[in-house]
C-alpha positions in Angstrom: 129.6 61.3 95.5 128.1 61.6 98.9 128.7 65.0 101.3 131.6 64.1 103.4 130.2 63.9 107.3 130.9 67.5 109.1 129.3 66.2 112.7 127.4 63.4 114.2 124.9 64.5 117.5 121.7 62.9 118.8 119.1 64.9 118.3 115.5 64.3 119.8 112.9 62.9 118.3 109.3 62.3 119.5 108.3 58.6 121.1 104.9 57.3 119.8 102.1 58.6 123.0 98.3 58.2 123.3 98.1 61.6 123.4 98.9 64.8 121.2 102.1 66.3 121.8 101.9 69.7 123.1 104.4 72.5 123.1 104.8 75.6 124.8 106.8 78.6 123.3 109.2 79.9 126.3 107.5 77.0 128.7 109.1 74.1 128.7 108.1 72.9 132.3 104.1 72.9 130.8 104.9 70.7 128.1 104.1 66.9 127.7 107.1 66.1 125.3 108.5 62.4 125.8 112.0 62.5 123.6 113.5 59.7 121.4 117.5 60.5 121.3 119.1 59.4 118.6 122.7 59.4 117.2 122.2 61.4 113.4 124.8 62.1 110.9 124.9 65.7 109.5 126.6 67.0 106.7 127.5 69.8 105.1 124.9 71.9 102.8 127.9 73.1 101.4 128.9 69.7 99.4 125.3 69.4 97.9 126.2 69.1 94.5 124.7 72.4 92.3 123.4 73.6 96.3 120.8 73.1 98.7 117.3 74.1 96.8 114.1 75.3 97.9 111.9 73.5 95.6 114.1 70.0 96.0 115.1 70.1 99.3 113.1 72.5 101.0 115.9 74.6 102.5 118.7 77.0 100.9 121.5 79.8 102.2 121.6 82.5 100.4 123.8 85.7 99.8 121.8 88.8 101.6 123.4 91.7 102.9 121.3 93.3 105.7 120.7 97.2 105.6 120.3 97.0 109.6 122.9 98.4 111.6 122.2 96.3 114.8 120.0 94.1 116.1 119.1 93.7 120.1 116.7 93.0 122.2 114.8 96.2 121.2 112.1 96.1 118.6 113.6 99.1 116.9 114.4 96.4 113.7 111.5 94.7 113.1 110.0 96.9 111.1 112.9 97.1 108.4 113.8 93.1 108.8 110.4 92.2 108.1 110.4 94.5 104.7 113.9 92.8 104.0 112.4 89.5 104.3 109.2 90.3 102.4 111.0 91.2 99.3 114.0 88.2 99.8 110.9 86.0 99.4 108.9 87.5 96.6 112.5 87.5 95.0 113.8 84.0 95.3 110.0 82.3 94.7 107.8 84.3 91.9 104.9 84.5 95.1 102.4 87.3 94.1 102.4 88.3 97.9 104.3 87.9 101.6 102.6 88.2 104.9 105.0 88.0 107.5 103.7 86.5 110.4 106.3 88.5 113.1 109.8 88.8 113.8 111.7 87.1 117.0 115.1 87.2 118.8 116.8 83.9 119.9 119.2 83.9 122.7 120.0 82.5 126.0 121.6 85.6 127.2 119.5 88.4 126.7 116.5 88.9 128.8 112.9 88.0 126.9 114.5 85.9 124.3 113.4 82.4 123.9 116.1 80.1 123.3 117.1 78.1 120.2 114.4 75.0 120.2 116.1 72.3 120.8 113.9 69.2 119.3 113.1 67.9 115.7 110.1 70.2 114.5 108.5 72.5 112.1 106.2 75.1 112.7 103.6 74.2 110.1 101.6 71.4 108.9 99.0 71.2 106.0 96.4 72.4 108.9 98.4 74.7 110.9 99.6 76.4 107.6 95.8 76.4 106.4 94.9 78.2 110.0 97.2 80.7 109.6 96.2 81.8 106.0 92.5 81.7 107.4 93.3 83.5 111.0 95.2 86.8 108.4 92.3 87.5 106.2 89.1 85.1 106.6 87.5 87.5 103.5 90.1 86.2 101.6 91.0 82.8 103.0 89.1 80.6 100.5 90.7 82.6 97.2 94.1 82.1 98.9 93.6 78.4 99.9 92.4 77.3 96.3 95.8 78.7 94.8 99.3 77.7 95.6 100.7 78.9 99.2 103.5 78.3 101.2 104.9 78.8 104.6 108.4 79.6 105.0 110.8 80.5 107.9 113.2 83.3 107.5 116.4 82.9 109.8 119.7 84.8 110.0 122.6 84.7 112.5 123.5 87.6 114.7 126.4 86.2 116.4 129.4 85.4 114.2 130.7 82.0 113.1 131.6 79.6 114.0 128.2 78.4 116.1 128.2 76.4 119.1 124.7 75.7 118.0 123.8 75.7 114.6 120.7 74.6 113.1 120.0 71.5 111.6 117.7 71.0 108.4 116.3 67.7 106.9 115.8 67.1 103.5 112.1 67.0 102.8 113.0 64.2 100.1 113.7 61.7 103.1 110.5 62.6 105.5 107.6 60.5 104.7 104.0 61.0 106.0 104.2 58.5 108.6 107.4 59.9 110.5 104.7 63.5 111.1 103.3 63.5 114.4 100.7 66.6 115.0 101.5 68.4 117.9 99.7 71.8 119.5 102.0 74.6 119.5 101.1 77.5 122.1 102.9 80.5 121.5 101.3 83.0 123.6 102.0 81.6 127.0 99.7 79.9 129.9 98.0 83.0 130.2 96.8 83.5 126.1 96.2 79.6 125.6 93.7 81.1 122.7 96.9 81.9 120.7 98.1 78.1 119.3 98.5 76.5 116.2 99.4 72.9 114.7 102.9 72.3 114.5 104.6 69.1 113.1 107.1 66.9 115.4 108.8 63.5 113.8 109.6 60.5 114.4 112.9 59.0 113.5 113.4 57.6 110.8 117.1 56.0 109.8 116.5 58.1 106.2 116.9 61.2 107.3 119.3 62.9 105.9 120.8 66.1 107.8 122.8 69.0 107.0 124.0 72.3 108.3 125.8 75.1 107.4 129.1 75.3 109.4 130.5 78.4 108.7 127.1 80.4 107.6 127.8 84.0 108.2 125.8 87.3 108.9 125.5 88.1 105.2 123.4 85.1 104.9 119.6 84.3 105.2 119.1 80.7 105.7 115.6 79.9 104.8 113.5 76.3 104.6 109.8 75.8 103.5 107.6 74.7 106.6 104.3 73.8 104.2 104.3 74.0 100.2 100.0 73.4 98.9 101.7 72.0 95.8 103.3 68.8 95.9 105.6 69.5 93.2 107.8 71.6 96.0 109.5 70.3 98.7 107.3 70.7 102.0 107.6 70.6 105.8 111.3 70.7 106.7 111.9 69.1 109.7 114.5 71.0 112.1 116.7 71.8 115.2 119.5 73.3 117.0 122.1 70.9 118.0 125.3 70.9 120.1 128.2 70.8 117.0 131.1 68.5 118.7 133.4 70.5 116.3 133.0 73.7 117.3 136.0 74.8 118.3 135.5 76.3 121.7 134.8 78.6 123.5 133.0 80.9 121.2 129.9 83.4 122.1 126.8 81.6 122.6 124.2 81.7 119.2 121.7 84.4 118.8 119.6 84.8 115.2 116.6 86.7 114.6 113.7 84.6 112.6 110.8 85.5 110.9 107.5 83.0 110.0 105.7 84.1 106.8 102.8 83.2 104.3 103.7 83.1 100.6 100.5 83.0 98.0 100.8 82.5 94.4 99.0 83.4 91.7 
């Protein structure tokens, strides 16, 4: 039996361009993004039969009760989020090791916070996840990159449900190669152009399937895979916020803290 339909938004895509797309983290205006709207169906991760997976559908929710009393605009709780995190992910995959690649804030009311991205994306691609592992340790980068690895993002709610504007996931089952459009991703700002990466943007495809968690709360991580070296696991999650018609409003605006990190395997 199919998920029941929880919200239907139009969410944007990229349109085909002669040249690479380019984002810019906390820039918008020095971007050269050209959007594709369209109308999507999302449903619930909730009626997935057994639950979302990590290794089938390269996203889950899971139970995880955070030690930290409060989280601002302060960096006072990066320190014990990213340990959280670290062990979450050694936990729920068997890796050997977890590099967190930073810890960030998203909100449109507190001053220095970016604001939920708003377009169909993942932060990694086979390259851009094969840069990272190379830019941490370059002593190590060939050991690492002949074993498994995996990029993952780490993302839980700071605000309480429900969300005005949740995030959407895509089951990595219904991407195929030819919907990935490589895009530059700057994330230190016009003045640190040296700090980029290569980030995957989509094209749409009418097999996407979406889902979101409606009522996800602040005892859960929600966490998706943004590159998997082994084929056998579910790999580059497309994703975005969106505006959810059946919110019941008003409610506070969304704020989450997120966390990128490398995964190796022995």
């Amino acid at each position: 039996m199919s998920s029941p339909i929880q919200a239907q938004a139009s969410l944007p895509y990229i349109k085909p361009t002669k040249e690479a797309p380019i984002s810019y983290a906390g820039y918008p205006e020095l971007e050269n993004l050209h959007y594709d709207w369209q109308q999507v169906e999302i449903r619930s991760a909730r009626t997935i039969p057994g639950g979302a997976s990590l290794k089938t559908h390269g996203f889950r929710a899971v139970k995880h009760p955070t030690a930290i009393g409060v989280f601002d605009e302060s960096d006072t709780w990066h320190p014990p989020f990213l340990v959280e995190v670290e062990q979450l992910l050694k936990a729920l995959t068997g890796a050997s090791a977890v590099v967190t690649l930073g810890a960030a804030y998203r909100s449109v009311i507190l001053k220095g916070s970016f604001a939920p991205a708003s377009f169909c994306h993942s932060d990694f691609t086979s390259v851009g996840a094969a840069m990272h592992v190379g830019q941490l340790d370059p002593e190590l980068a060939d050991l690492r990159l002949a074993k498994r690895f995996a990029a993952y993002n780490v993302w839980r709610l700071v605000s309480g449900a429900p969300q005005d504007v949740p995030l959407a996931l895509c089951d990595a089952r219904s991407v195929r190669s030819a919907d990935v459009v490589p895009g530059k991703a700057y994330y230190g700002g016009p003045d640190n152009t040296a700090l980029w990466g290569e980030m995957a943007m989509f094209r749409f495809n009418p097999a996407h399937r979406w889902y979101f968690y409606p009522d996800l709360s602040n005892d859960e991580v929600l966490i998706w895979c943004g590159y998997d070296s082994d084929p056998a696991f579910a790999s580059i999650v497309p994703h975005t916020a969106f505006r959810d018609p059946t919110c019941p409003m008003p409610v506070p605006p969304r704020a989450n803290v997120e966390c990128r990190c490398l995964a190796f395997f022995d």
